[in-house]
N, C-alpha and C positions, 0 to 999 in steps of 0.2 A: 504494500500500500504506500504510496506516496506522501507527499508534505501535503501536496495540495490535495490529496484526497482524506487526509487528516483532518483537514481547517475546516473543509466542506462538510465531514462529520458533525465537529464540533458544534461547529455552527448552527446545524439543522439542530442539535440537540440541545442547544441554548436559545433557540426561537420557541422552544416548544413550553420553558421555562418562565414561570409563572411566578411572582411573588407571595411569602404564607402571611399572614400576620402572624407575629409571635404568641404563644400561651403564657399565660399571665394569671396564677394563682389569684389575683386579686378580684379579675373577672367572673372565674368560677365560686370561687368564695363569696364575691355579692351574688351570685343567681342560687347559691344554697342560703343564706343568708334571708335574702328577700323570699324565697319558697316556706325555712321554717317561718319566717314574722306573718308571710298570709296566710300561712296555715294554722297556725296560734289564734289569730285576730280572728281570721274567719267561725273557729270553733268557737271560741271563749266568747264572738256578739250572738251568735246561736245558741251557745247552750249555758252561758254566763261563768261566773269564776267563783272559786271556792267561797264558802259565806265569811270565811275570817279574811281572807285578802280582796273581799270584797268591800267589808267595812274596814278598811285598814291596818287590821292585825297581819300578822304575821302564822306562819303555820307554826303546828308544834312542831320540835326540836326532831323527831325521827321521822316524819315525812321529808321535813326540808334536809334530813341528811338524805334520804333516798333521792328525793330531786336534784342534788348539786350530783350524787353520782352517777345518776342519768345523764343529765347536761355533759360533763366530765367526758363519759362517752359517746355522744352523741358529736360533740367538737373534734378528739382524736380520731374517728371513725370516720368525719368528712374531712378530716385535715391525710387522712390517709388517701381517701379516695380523691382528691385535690390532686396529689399530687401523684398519684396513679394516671395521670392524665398528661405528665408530661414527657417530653422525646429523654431517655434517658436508660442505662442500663444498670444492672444493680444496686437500685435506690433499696432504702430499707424503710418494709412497708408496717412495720409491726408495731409499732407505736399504742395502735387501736387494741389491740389485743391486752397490753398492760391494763389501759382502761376498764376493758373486760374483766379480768383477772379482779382488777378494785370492787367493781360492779358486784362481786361475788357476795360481797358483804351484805351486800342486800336479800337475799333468801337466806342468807346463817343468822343474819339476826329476826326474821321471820320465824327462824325455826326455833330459836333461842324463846320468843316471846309466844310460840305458838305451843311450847313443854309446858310453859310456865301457866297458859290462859287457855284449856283447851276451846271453851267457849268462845271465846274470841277467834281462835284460829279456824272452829265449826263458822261463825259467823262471815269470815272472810274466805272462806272456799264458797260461799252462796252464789252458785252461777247469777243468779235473779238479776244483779245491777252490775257484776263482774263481767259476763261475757260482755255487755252493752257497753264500759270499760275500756276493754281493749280493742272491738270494733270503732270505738272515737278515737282511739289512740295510731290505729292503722289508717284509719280515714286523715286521719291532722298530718300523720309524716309523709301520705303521698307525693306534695310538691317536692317535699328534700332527695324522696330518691329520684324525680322525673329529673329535677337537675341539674344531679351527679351521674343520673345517667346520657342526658344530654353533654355534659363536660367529657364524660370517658370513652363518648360516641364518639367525637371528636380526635382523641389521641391515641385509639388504640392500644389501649393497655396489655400488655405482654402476657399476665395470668387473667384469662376472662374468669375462671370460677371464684377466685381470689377477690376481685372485683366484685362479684356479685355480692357474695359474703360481708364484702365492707360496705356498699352501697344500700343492700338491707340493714344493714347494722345500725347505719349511721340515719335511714329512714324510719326504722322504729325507734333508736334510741329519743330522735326529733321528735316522733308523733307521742311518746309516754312522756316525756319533758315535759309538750304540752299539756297532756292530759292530765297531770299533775295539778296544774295550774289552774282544772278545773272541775277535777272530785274530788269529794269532798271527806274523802273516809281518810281518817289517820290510822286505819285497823294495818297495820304489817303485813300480816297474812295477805290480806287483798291486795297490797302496794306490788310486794314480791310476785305473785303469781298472776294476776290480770294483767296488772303494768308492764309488769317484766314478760307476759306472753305477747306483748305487741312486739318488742325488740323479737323474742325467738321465731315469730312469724312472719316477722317483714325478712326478718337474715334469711330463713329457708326460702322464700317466695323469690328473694334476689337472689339467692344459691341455684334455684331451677328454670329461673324467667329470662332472668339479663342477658347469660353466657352467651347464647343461640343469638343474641339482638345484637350484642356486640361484636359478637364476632365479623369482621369487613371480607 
């Protein structure tokens, strides 16, 4: 092959050559950002907000620890899939997992308070208000995983099951956050098991849905 038939390559293969815009954590981060706020806002004007943070209390002391370690993982869970979205090889995606791991605290101490109160812990396995519960809770995180999964559409992430995993994670961990915010039981038992089945249900649903949609 010659010089000039080099350049004449080159060439056609640099016409064909298109400019990307760059990925920028901070774009994907406002469109999960503004997915959990209209998803929060839209539940909480529909269904209203707990009666103490309604009249301006505050919750008691072991819901709002359940709720910061929701939030907790709900933020490493999108900060992972964030950055699952960019051009990049051997990033370390585990971050969200530690959070998990903390997360645990919340059914030990369900169970610690569930020995101690059997009543209590009969009264918080009551499907009656729990199943409806966790259906608001998967209902409120839909926006956060549509646009982490919008974001990973985008960049092609290298592990799609991995991905799914985080992007349910991080879409239930959103919608129990919310839902926090607006039942109103401080019962443990209920918190751990209805709450915490929006997180295991959105993770499986993005373990079997994403994978196939992501895939390019």
């Amino acid at each position: 092959m010659t010089d000039v038939s080099i350049d004449d390559l080159i060439d056609g293969l640099a016409d064909d050559l298109k400019p990307i815009r760059p990925r920028r954590l901070l774009r994907g981060g406002a469109w999960a950002a503004a997915a959990w706020l209209i998803g929060g806002g839209t539940l909480l004007w529909l269904l209203g907000m707990r009666h103490d943070l309604a009249h301006g209390a505050s919750m008691a002391p072991m819901p709002m620890f359940a709720f910061w370690l929701i939030v907790a993982l709900g933020l490493a869970a999108t900060w992972s899939a964030l950055r699952m979205g960019l051009p990049g090889v051997g990033r370390d995606y585990s971050g969200w997992r530690w959070a998990g791991l903390a997360a645990l605290a919340l059914p030990l101490t369900a169970l610690v308070v569930g020995l101690g109160d059997t009543h209590a812990a009969m009264h918080g396995m009551d499907p009656h208000g729990g199943m409806r519960c966790t259906l608001d809770g998967l209902v409120a995180g839909l926006g956060v995983g549509a646009a982490l999964f919008a974001w990973l559409k985008g960049g092609a992430p290298t592990s799609l099951e991995r991905a799914g995993w985080v992007v349910g994670v991080a879409a239930g961990a959103a919608g129990a956050a919310v839902l926090a915010l607006h039942c109103s039981s401080d019962n443990m038992v209920h918190i751990a098991l209805w709450h915490g089945l929006v997180v295991i249900l959105s993770a499986i649903a993005g373990r079997l849905i994403l994978p196939p949609l992501l895939r390019w």
